[in-house]
N, CA, C and O of each residue as an XYZ file, in Angstrom:
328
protein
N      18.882    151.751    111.434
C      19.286    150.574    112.188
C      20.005    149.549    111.312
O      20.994    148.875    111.597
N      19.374    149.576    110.316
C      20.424    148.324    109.292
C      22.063    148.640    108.906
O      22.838    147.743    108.573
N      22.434    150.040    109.011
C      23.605    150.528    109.173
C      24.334    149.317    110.285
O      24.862    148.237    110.022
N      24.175    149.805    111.214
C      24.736    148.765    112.136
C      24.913    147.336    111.945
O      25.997    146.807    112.191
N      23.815    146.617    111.481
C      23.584    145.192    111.468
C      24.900    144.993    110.074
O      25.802    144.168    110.217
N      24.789    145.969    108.661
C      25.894    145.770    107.960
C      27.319    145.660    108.410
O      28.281    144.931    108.167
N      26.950    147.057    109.438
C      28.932    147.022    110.372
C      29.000    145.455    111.142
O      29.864    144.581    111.086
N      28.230    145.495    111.573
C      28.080    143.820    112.167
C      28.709    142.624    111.506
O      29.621    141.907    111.921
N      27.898    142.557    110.185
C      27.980    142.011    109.347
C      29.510    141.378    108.633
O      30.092    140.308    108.456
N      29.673    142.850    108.384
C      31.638    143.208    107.569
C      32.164    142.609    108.475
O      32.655    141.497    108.277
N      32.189    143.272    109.822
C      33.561    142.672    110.922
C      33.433    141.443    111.396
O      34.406    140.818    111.817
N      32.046    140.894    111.378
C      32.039    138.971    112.035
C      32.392    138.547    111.155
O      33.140    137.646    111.535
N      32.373    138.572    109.374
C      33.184    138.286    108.280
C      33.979    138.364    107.910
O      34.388    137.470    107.169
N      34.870    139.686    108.223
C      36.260    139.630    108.346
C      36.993    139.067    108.853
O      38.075    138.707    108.389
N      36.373    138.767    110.415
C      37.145    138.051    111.211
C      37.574    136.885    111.015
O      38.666    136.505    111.439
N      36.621    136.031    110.224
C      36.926    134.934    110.047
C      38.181    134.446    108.504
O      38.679    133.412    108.060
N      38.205    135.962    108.170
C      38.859    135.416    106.525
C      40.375    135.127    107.081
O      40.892    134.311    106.318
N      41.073    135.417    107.898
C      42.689    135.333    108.031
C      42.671    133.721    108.558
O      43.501    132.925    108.119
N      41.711    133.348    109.479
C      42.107    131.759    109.581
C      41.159    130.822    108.336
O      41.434    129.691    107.935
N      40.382    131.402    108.047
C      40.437    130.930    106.548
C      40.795    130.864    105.705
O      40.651    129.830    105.053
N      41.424    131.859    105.261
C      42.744    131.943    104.178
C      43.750    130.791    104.349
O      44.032    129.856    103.599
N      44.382    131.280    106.036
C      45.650    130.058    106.517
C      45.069    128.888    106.347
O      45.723    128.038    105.744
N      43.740    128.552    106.817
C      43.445    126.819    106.882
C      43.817    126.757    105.182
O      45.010    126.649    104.902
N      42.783    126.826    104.017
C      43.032    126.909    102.901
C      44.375    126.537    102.255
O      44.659    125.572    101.547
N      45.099    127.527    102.675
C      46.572    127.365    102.521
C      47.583    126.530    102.943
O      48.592    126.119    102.370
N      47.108    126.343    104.116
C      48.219    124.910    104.305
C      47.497    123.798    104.195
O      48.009    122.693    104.017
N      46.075    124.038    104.307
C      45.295    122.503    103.981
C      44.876    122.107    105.448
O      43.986    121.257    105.485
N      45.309    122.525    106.579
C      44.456    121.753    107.572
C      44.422    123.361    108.529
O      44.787    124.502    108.244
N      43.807    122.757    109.722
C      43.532    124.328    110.970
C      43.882    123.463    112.374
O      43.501    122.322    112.633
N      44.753    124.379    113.232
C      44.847    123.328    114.536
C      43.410    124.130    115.280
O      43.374    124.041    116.507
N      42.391    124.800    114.688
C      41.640    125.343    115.622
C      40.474    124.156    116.392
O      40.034    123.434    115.498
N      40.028    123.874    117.427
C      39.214    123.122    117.984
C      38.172    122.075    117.611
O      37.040    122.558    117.632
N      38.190    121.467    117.453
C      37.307    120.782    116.396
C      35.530    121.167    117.170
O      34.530    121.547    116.561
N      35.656    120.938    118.402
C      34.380    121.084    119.629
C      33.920    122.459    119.087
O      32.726    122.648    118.856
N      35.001    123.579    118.847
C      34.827    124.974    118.382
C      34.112    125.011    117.546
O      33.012    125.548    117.673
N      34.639    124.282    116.097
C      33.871    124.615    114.633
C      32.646    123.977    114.629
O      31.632    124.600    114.315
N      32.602    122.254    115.089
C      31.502    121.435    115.177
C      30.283    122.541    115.589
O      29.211    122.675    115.000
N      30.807    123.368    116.889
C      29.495    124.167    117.417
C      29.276    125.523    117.156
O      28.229    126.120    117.405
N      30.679    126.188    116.452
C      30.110    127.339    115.353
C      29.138    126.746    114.247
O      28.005    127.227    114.257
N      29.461    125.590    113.116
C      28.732    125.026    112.214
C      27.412    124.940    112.429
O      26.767    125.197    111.413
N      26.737    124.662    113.417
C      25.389    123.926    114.270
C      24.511    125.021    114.623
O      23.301    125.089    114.404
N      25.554    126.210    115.423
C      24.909    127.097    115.924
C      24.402    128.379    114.498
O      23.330    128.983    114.536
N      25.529    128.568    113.263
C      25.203    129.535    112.307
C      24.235    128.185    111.289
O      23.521    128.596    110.374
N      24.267    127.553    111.401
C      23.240    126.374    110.402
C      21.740    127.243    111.336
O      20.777    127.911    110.959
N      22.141    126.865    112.383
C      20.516    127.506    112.775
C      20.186    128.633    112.550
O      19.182    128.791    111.855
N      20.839    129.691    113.006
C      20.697    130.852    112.948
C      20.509    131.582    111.199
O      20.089    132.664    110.788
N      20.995    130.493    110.611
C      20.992    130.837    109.205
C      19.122    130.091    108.897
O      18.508    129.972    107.836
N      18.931    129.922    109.561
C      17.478    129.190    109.387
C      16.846    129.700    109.876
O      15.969    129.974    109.057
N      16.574    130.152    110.886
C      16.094    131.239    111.719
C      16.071    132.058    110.766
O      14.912    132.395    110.523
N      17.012    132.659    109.945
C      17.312    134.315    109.492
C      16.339    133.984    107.961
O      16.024    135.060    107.453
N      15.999    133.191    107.434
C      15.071    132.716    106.511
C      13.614    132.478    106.981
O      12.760    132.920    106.213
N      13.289    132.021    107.810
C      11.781    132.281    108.359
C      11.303    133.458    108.769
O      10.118    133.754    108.620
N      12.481    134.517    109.518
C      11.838    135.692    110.180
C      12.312    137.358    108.982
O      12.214    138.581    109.076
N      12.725    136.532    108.158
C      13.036    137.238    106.413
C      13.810    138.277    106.852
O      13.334    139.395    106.655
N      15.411    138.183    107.666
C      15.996    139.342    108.119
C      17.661    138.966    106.484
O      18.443    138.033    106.299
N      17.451    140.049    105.895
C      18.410    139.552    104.755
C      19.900    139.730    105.618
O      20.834    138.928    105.631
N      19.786    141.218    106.419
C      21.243    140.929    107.230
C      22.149    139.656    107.903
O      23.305    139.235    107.904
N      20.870    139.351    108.451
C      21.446    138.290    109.713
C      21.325    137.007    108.681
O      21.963    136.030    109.073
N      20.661    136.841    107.497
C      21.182    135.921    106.947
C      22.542    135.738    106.264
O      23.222    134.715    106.194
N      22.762    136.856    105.818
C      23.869    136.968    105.013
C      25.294    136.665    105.994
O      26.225    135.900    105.743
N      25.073    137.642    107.301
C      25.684    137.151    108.134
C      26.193    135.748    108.164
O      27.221    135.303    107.653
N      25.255    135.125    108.874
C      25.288    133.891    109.131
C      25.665    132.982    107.725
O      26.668    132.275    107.826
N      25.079    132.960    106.690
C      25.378    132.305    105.638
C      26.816    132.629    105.398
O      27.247    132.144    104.351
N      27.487    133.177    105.951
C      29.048    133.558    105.325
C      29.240    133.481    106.862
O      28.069    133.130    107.007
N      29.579    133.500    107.782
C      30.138    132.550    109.029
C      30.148    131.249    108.872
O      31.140    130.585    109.172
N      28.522    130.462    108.148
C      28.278    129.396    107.992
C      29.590    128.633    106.996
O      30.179    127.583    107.255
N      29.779    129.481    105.896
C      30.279    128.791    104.736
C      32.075    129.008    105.038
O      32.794    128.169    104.494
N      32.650    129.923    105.741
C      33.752    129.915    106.214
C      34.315    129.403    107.582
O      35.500    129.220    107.858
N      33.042    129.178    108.512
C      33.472    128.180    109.595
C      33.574    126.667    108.685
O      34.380    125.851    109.132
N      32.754    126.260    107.382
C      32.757    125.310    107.389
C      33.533    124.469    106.344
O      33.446    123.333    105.878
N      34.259    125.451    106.205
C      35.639    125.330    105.204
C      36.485    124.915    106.208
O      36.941    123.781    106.066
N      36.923    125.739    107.507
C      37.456    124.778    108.425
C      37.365    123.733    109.257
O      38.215    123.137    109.919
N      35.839    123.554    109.082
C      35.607    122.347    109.363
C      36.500    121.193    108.659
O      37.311    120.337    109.013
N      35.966    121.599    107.596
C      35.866    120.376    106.386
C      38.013    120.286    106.190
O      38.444    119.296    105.599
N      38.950    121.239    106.669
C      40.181    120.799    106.548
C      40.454    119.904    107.744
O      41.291    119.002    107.716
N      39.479    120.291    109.107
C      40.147    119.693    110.520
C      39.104    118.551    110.119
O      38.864    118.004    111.196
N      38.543    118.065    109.370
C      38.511    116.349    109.588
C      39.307    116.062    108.663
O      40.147    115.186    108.868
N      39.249    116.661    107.533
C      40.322    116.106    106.378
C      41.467    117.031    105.486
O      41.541    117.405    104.316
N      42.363    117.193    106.786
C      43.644    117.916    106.520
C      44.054    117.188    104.955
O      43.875    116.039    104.552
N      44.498    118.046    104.481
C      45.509    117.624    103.244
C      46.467    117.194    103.433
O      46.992    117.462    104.513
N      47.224    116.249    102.413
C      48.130    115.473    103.034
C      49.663    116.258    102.309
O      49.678    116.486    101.099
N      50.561    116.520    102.959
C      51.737    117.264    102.758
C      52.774    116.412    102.020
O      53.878    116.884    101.746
């Protein structure tokens, strides 16, 4: 079963590296702010959750959704200035 939770794992992390890369790169993201605010909130928990019920997948998961949703956070309040 942990097979899966890794495939899980790779592709919800992948997904996120191409608009992370771009935010990075130009310095800001036109993606939703309502979006990230409640990706941020929702993997903060779930990353807390995944530490009490000692699942290393779903933390890792989440701790790397957490830390790359919140890279775009952190450009869509404070785009770089061009």
């Amino acid at each position: 079963m942990s097979i899966i939770g890794i495939v899980g794992l790779v592709c919800i992390a992948a997904a996120w590296i191409p608009p992370t890369l771009k935010t990075v790169q130009q310095g800001s993201t036109d993606l939703p702010l309502t979006f990230l605010v409640l990706t941020a909130a929702g993997n903060l928990s779930l990353t807390i959750y995944s530490i009490l019920i000692l699942d290393p997948i779903y933390l890792a998961l989440n701790a790397l959704a957490l830390s790359q949703g919140s890279i775009n956070l952190f450009y869509r309040l404070y785009p770089r200035q061009q």
